[in-house]
Each structure stands twice: as structure tokens, then as C-alpha cells.
C-alpha positions in Angstrom: 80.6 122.4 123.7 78.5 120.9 120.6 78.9 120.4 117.0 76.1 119.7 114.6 75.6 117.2 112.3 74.0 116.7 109.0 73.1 113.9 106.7 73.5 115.1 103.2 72.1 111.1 101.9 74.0 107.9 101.0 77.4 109.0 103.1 77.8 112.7 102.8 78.1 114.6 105.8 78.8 118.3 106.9 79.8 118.6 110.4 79.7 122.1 112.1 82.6 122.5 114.6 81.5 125.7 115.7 84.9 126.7 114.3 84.4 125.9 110.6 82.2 123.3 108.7 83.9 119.8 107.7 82.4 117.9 104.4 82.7 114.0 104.8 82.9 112.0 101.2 81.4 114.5 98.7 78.6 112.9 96.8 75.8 115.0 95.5 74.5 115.3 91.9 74.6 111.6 91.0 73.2 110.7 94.3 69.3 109.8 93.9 69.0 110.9 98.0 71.1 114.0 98.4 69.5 117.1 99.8 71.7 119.5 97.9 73.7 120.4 94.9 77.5 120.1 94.9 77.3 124.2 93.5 75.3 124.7 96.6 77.4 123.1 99.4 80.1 125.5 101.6 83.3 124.2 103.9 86.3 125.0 105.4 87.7 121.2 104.7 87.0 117.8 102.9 87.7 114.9 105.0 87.9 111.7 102.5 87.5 107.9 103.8 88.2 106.5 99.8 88.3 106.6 96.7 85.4 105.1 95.5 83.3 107.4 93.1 80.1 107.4 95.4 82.1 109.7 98.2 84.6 111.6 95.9 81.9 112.0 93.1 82.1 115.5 93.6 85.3 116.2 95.5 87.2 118.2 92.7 84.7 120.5 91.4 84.2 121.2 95.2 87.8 121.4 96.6 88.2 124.0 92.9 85.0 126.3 93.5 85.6 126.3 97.7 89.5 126.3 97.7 89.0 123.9 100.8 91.5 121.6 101.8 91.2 117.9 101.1 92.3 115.5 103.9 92.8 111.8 102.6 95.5 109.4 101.9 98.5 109.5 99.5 96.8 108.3 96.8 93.7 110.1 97.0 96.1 113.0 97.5 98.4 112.0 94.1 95.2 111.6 92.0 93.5 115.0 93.2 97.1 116.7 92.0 96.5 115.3 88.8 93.1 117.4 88.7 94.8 120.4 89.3 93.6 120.2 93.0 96.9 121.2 95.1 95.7 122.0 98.7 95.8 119.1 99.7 96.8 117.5 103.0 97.8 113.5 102.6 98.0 111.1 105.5 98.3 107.8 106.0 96.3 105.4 108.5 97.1 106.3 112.4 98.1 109.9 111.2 96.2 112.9 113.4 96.1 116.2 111.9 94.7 119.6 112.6 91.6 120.6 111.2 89.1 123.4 111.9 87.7 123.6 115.5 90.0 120.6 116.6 91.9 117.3 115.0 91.2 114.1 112.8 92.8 110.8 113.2 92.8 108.6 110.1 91.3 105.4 111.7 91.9 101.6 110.2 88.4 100.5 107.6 87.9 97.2 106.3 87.1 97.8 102.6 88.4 98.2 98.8 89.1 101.7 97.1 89.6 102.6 93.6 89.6 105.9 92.0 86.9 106.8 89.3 89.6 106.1 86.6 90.1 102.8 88.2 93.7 103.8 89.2 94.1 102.4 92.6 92.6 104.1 95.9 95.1 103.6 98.5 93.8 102.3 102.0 90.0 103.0 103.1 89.8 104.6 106.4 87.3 105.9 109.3 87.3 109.2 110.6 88.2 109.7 114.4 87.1 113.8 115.3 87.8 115.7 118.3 86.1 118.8 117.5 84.4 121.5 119.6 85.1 119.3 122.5 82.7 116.8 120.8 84.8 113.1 120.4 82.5 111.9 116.9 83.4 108.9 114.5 83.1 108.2 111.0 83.8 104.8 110.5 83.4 105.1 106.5 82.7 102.4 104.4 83.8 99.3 106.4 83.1 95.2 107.3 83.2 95.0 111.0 86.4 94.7 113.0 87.5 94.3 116.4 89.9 97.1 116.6 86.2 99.3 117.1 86.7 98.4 120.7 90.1 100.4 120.8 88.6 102.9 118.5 85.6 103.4 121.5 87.8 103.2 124.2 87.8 106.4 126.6 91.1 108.8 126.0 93.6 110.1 127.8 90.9 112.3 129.6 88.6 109.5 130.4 86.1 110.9 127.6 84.3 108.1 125.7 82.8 108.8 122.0 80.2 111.3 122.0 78.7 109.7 118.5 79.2 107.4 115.9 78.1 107.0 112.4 78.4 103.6 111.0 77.3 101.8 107.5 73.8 99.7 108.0 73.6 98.6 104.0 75.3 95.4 104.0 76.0 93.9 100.6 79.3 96.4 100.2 79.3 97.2 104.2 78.9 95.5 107.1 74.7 95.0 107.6 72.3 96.1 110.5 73.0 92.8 112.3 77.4 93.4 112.2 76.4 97.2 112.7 74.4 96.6 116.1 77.7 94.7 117.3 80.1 97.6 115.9 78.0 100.0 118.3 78.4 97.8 121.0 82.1 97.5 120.6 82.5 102.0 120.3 80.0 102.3 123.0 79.1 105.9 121.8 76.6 108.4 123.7 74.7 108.5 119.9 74.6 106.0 117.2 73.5 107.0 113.9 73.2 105.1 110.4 74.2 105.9 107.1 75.1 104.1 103.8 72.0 102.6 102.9 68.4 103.3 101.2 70.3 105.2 98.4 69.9 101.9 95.5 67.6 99.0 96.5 70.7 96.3 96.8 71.4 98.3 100.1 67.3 99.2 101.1 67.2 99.0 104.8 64.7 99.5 107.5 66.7 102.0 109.8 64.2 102.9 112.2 64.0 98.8 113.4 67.9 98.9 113.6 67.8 102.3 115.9 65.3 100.7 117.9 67.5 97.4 118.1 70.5 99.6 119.3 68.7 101.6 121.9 67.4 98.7 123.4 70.3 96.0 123.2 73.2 98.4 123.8 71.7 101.6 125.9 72.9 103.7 122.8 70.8 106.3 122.1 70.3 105.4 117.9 68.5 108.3 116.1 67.5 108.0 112.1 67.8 111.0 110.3 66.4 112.3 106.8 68.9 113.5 103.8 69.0 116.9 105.1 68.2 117.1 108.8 70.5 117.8 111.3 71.4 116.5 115.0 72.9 118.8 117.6 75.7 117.1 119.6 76.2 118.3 123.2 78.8 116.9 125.6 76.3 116.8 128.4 72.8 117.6 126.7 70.4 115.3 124.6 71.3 115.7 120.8 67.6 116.4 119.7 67.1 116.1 115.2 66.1 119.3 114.2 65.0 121.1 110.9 67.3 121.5 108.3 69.7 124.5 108.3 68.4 127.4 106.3 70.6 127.6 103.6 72.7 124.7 104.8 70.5 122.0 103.4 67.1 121.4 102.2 64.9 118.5 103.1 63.3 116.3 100.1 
């Protein structure tokens, strides 16, 4: 049981489920980090945290050319209709759905959202994923909060989160300081940063924040580059590894 991540830059994500790859906040040709071109990405579904132009800059000409379905709130879901997008799958905050190789929970986020119009966003969330028996967490863009601990807490089946992804930028997220505490509150297996490095107002030194996890939680914080990858097993050592060929390409 694994899936395997990888960091497109800034906070794009594709996540392989082993039953169909997931793309998290589509941000690619206006993005000075990403690995990849929005004509060059694939999926099976778009999983959307906000509305905010930096993860939906490329959501529409995606969810058109891939026929993908988009999973996001109402209003997310009522502006992409007005794009001519129409499979599309709105929820609101606590809602779980079914999505390729298992479900997605739209989690609670501490943040603003607007649409690229400036019509109004709806409700920032987090992504929680149970996916090829992997438990992983997107927590979006997001100001720490306390409700992390309930987020980390083991389920029904006694499993605990297998990884977390979490904003280190500060300035529009919570920083590397709040960010060490939000990994000590979900109390994942792997910790792994994103949101940062992509404009100098959010230019962070991830490797020293990894290193600050690992040693003040026990979390096992890894860095990646726009482009690599990280395995996650449910009992074996996520390792980073090359970039996909033909997935994405490492600058």
C-alpha cells in the first residue's frame, strides 16, 4: 500500500493513488518554479483548497483538455460552471467524497479566497486523503490552528497520518516557526513543506526547517525539488526519488 507524491513548485501537487493520479491547486505556466506545463500535466481529478489565482491559475484549461473532475466548494464549483466547466463535484467543509483509489474529506483552513475575477472564493480548505491505504494531508493555504490536533488524530482503525504537507512561507501562511508546531500537533509519519521559495516575500530556508522538525518532533521532514517525487509506504521508508518520466521534469 503506497502512493507517490510530487511537488509540481509553489503548491501544485499530483498524487498517484495507484488507482488514478489526483492534481492538487493547478498552478503552472505563471508559476516561476513549476516543473511542467499545464498542456503537459494528466489526471483522473482536481482537488481545489481555494480560489485564489496561484492554485486555480490553470484549473479550467485543465479540467477542459483532461475532462477531469474538479472537487472544491460551492463557489469554486458556481464560478467553474460559468467557464463552461460542468463535471464538477461541490462540497462544503466536513464533506468526504469518493475519489480515485479512495476518499477526500474537505478539512477546515484558516485563510481568505477570492476568484481571479475578484468574485468571492467561498471557504479555504485542507485536504484530508485516504488513498491506496495511505492517510496523507493537505492542509492548503492556512494560519495555524488547533483543530490540526483533531485533524492528526488516529481513526477509527487506530491509523495515524501517514504524511503531511503544510505551508512554510509565512507572510500569506503560517511561517516555519507556526509550521514546526502544526507538525507537532498532526503528528505525521512524513512532513513535507510547500508554499514558499516561489517570490522572495515567501524565500525560505526549507532544509533548516526539515532538520528542525526531525529533531524537535521525531517526524521524518524531507525537502523536495519542483519535480521530484517521494514514495509513501504504510510500513516502508518514503525515499525522494527522480522525477517520473514523463510525469514531471526537474529544472
Amino acid at each position: 500500500m503506497a502512493i507517490t507524491l510530487t511537488w509540481i513548485g509553489h503548491a501544485t501537487w499530483l498524487v498517484d493513488t495507484g488507482h488514478g493520479v489526483l492534481l492538487i491547486d493547478p498552478f503552472f505556466d505563471e508559476s516561476p518554479t513549476a516543473c511542467m506545463k499545464s498542456g503537459d500535466v494528466a489526471c483522473d481529478a482536481i482537488l481545489v483548497t481555494h480560489g485564489h489565482a496561484d492554485h486555480v491559475g490553470d484549473l479550467v484549461p485543465i479540467a477542459r483538455r483532461t475532462g477531469a473532475p474538479v472537487y472544491c466548494n460551492w463557489e469554486i464549483a458556481q464560478w467553474l460552471g460559468g467557464q463552461g466547466i460542468d463535471n464538477v463535484r461541490p462540497m462544503n467543509l466536513g464533506g468526504r467524497t469518493t475519489i480515485p483509489g479512495g476518499t477526500a474529506k474537505m478539512e477546515l483552513a484558516h485563510h481568505s479566497s477570492s476568484l481571479p475575477d475578484g468574485s468571492y472564493g467561498g471557504t479555504a480548505a485542507g485536504w484530508l486523503l485516504d488513498v491506496g491505504g495511505v492517510r496523507a494531508y493537505f492542509a492548503g493555504d492556512t494560519a495555524l490552528f488547533d483543530d490540526m490536533a483533531r485533524i492528526g488524530r488516529r481513526d477509527a482503525h487506530g491509523r495515524s497520518l501517514d504524511v503531511a504537507v503544510v505551508p512554510i512561507g509565512d507572510l500569506f501562511t503560517m511561517g516555519p516557526e507556526d509550521a514546526v508546531e502544526a507538525v507537532r500537533l498532526l503528528a505525521p509519519q512524513v512532513a513535507l513543506p510547500t508554499h514558499y521559495d516561489t517570490w522572495p516575500p515567501i524565500r525560505q530556508d526549507a532544509a533548516a526547517w526539515a532538520l528542525r522538525v526531525t529533531e524537535s518532533t521525531g517526524t521524518d521532514a524531507r525537502v523536495l525539488r519542483p519535480g521530484e517525487r517521494i514514495r509513501i509506504d504504510v510500513v516502508a521508508d518514503p525515499t525522494p526519488t527522480a522525477p517520473a518520466p514523463g510525469r514531471a521534469s526537474q529544472r
